[in-house]
C-alpha beads as a LAMMPS data file, in Angstrom:
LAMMPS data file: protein, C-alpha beads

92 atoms
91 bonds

1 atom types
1 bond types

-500.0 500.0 xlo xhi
-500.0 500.0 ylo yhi
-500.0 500.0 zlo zhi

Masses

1 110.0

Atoms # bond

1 1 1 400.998 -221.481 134.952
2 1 1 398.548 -218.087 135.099
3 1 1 401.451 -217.185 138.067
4 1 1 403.670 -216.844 135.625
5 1 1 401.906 -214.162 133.729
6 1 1 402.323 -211.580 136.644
7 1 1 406.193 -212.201 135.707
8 1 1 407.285 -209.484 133.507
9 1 1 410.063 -211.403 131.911
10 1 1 407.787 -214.739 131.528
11 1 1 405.207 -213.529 129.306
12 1 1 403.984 -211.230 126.594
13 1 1 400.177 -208.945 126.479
14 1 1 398.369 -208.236 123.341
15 1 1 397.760 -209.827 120.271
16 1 1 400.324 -208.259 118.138
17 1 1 402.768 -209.447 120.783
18 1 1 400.873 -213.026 121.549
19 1 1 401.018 -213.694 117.436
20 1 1 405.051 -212.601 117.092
21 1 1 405.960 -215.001 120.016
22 1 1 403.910 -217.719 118.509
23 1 1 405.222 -217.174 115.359
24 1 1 408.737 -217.081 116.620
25 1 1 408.173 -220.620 118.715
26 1 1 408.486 -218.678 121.840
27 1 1 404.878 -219.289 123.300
28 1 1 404.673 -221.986 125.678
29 1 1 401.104 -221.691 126.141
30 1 1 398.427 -218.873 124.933
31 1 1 395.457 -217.416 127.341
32 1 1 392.680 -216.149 125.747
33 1 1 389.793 -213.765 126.473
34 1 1 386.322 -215.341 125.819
35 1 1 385.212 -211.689 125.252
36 1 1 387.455 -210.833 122.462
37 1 1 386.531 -210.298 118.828
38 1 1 385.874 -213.581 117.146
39 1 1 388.546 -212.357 114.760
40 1 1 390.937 -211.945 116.693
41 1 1 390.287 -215.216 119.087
42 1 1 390.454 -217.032 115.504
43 1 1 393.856 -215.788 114.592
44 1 1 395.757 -216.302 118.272
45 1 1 393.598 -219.888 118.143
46 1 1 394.903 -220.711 114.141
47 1 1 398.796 -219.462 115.022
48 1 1 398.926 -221.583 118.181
49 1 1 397.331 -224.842 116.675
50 1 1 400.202 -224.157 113.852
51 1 1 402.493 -223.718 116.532
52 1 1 401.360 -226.613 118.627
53 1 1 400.890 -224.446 121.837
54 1 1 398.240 -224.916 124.332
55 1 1 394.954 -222.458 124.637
56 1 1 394.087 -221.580 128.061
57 1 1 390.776 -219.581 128.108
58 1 1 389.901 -216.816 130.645
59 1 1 385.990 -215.167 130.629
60 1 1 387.451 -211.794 130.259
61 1 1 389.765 -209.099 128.736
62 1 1 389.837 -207.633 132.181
63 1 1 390.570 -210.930 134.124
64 1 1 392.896 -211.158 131.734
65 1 1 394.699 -207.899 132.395
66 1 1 394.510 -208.901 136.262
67 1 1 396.252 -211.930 135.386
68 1 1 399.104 -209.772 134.036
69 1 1 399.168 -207.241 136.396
70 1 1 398.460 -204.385 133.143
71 1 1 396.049 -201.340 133.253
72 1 1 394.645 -202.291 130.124
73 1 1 391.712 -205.020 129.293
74 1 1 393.693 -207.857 126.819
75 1 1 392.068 -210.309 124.516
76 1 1 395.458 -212.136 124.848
77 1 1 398.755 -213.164 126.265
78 1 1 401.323 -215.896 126.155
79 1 1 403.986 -217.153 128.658
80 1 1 406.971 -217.761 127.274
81 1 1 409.173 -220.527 127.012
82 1 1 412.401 -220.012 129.714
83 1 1 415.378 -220.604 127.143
84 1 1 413.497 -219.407 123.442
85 1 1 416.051 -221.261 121.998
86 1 1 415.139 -224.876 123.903
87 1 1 412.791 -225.708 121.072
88 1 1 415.207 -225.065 118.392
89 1 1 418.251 -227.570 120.257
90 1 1 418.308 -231.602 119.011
91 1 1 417.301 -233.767 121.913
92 1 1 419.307 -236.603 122.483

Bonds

1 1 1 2
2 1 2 3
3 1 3 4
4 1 4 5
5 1 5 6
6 1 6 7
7 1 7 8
8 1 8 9
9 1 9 10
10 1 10 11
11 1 11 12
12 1 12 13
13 1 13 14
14 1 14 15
15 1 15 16
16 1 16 17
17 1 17 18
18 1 18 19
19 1 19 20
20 1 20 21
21 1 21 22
22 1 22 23
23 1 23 24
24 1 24 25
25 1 25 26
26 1 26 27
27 1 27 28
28 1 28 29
29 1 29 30
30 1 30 31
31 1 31 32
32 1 32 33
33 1 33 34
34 1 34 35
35 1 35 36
36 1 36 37
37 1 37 38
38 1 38 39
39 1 39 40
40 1 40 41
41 1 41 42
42 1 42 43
43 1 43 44
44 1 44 45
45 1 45 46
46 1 46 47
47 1 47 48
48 1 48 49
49 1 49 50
50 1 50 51
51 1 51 52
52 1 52 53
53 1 53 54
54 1 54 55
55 1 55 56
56 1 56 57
57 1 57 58
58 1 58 59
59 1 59 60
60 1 60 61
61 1 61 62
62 1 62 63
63 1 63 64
64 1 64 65
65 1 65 66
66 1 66 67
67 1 67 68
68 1 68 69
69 1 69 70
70 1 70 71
71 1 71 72
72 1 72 73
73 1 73 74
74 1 74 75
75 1 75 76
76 1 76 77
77 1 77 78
78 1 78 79
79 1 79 80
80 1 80 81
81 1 81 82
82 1 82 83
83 1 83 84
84 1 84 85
85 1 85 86
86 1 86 87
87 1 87 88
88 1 88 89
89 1 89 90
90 1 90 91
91 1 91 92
């Protein structure tokens, strides 16, 4: 799964952008930086228990931001489902 982070098109970095897709039942799973403010580790955590999405932790911001492949330390990031509408179909 973390290979799919490097994927431009598979995932969104930040929290603003991490809470939006969870909120919108596009996350398929949330990593998390250890090192980011308990605040904001307790909103990401809250929004994807509501959402029922996984929490995969990473030690740091700027592991994290390797992970992504972005210049810029990140307390979070999500990879996204492949169709966002797949959750939103009737199984049969």
């Amino acid at each position: 799964m973390p290979e799919r982070l490097k994927k431009r098109s598979m995932r969104v970095v930040g929290v603003r952008q991490a809470l939006r897709a969870l909120a919108g039942n596009e996350a398929e799973s949330v990593f998390l930086a250890l090192d980011a403010a308990p605040p904001l580790r307790g909103r990401i955590e809250g929004a994807a228990r509501d959402a029922g999405v996984p929490v995969h932790t990473v030690a740091t911001m700027e592991e994290l931001a390797q992970l992504c492949r972005v210049d810029v330390p990140s307390a979070a990031a999500c990879v996204l489902r492949n169709d966002p509408g797949e959750a939103d179909t009737p199984q049969a």
